[in-house]
C-alpha positions in Angstrom: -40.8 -41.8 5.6 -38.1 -39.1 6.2 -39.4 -36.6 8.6 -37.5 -33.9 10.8 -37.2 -36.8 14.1 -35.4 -39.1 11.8 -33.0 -36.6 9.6 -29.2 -38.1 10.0 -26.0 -37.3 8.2 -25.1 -39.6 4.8 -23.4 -42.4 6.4 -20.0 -41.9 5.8 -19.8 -38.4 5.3 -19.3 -37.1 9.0 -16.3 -38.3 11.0 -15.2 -37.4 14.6 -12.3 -35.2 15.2 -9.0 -36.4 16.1 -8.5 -35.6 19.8 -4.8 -35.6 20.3 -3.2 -36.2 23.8 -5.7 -37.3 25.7 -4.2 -40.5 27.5 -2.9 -43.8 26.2 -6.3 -45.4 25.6 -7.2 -42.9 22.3 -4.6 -44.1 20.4 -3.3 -40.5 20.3 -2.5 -40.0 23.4 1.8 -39.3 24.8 3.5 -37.8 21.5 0.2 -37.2 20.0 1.2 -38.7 16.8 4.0 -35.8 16.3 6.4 -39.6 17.2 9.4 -38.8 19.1 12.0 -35.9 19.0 13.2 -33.6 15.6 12.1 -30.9 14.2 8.3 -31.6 13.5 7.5 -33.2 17.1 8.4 -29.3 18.6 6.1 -26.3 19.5 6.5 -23.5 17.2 7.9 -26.1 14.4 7.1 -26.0 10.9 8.7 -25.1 7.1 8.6 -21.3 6.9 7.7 -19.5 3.6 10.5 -20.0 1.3 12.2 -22.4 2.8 13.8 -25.0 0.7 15.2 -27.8 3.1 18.4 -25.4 3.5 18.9 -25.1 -0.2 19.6 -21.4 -1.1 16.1 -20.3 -2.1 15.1 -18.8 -4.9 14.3 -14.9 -3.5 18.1 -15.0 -2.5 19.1 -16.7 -5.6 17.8 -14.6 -8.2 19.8 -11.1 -8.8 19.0 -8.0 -7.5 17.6 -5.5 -10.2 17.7 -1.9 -10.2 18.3 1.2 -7.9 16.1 2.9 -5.1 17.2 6.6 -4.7 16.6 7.3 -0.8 17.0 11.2 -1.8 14.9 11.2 -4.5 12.0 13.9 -3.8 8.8 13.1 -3.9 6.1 15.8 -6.3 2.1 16.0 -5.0 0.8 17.1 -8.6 -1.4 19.8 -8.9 -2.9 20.4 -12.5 -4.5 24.2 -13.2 -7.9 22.6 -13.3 -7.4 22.5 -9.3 -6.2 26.0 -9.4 -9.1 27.4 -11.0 -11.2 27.0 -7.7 -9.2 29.7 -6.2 -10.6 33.1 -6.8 -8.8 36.1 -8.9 -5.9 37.4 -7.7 -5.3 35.3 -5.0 -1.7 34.0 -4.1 -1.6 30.2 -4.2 1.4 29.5 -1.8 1.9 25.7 -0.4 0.0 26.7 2.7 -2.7 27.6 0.6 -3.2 24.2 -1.2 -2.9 22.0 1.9 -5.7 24.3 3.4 -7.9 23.1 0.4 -6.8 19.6 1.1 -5.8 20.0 -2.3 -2.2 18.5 -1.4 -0.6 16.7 2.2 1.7 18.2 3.9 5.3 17.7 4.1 4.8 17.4 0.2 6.8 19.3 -2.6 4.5 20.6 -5.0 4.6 20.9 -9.1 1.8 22.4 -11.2 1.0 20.7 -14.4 -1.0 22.4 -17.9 -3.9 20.1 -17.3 -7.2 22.2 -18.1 -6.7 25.9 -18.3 -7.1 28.9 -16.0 -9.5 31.4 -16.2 -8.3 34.2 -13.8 -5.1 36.2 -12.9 -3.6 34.2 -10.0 0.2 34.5 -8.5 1.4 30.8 -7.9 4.3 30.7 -5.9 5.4 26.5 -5.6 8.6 24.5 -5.8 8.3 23.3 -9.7 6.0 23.9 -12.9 5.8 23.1 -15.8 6.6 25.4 -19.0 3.3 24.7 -20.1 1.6 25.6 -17.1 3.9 29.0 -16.6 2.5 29.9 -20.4 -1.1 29.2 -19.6 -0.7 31.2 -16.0 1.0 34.1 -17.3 -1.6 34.4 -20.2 -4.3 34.6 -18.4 -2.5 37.5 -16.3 -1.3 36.1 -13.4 2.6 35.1 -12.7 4.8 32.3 -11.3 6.9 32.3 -8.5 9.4 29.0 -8.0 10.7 28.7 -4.3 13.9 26.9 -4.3 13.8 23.3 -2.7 16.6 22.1 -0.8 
């Protein structure tokens, strides 16, 4: 009868570890079956992502594609539904919108016509869209566009 005093492993299914280096008597002891000298038998050894037995691999083999523009500036997008929470006639400077954690700072910042806006507001950021100029300057407020350098 199998009770809790008698419970033991399938036979066969567990197996010791292999204890490497621990004197000639373990079978695994001196090189500790890494044989002797080369590459593999060294601390630190072993084939490195990509590598291809000194073959050129394939990342460097395959063409580069396309261009990264270091200058290129960066927009935080602002839509009009975000402007809406400001109240009437306020002036919506950059200042103004990273205070509402509306955009990061250090950001350039371009309004988009996404939703509409409801109050007279003075915008003054460094791009917008035509759209959004139309829809700002209909509901009676105005656009002011900073230059960006």
């Amino acid at each position: 009868m199998l009770t809790l005093a008698n419970l033991a492993p399938q036979v066969g299914s567990t197996k010791q570890r292999k204890r490497l280096g621990r004197g000639p008597g373990s079978g695994h002891g001196k090189t500790a079956g890494r044989g002797h000298k080369g590459f593999k038998s060294r601390s630190g050894s072993g084939v490195k992502p990509g590598f291809e037995g000194g073959q050129m691999p394939l990342q460097r083999r395959l063409p580069k594609r396309g261009f990264n523009n270091i200058f290129k500036k960066q927009f935080a997008l602002v839509s009009l539904t975000q402007l809406d929470s400001f109240a009437a006639g306020d002036i919506i400077t950059i200042e103004a919108l990273i205070a509402a954690k509306i955009v990061k700072k250090g950001m350039a910042v371009k309004v988009l016509a996404n939703g509409d806006v409801s109050k007279a507001l003075t915008v003054k950021v460094d791009k917008m869209s035509e759209a959004a100029r139309i829809k700002i300057e209909s509901a009676g407020g105005s656009v002011i566009i900073e230059d960006i350098a």
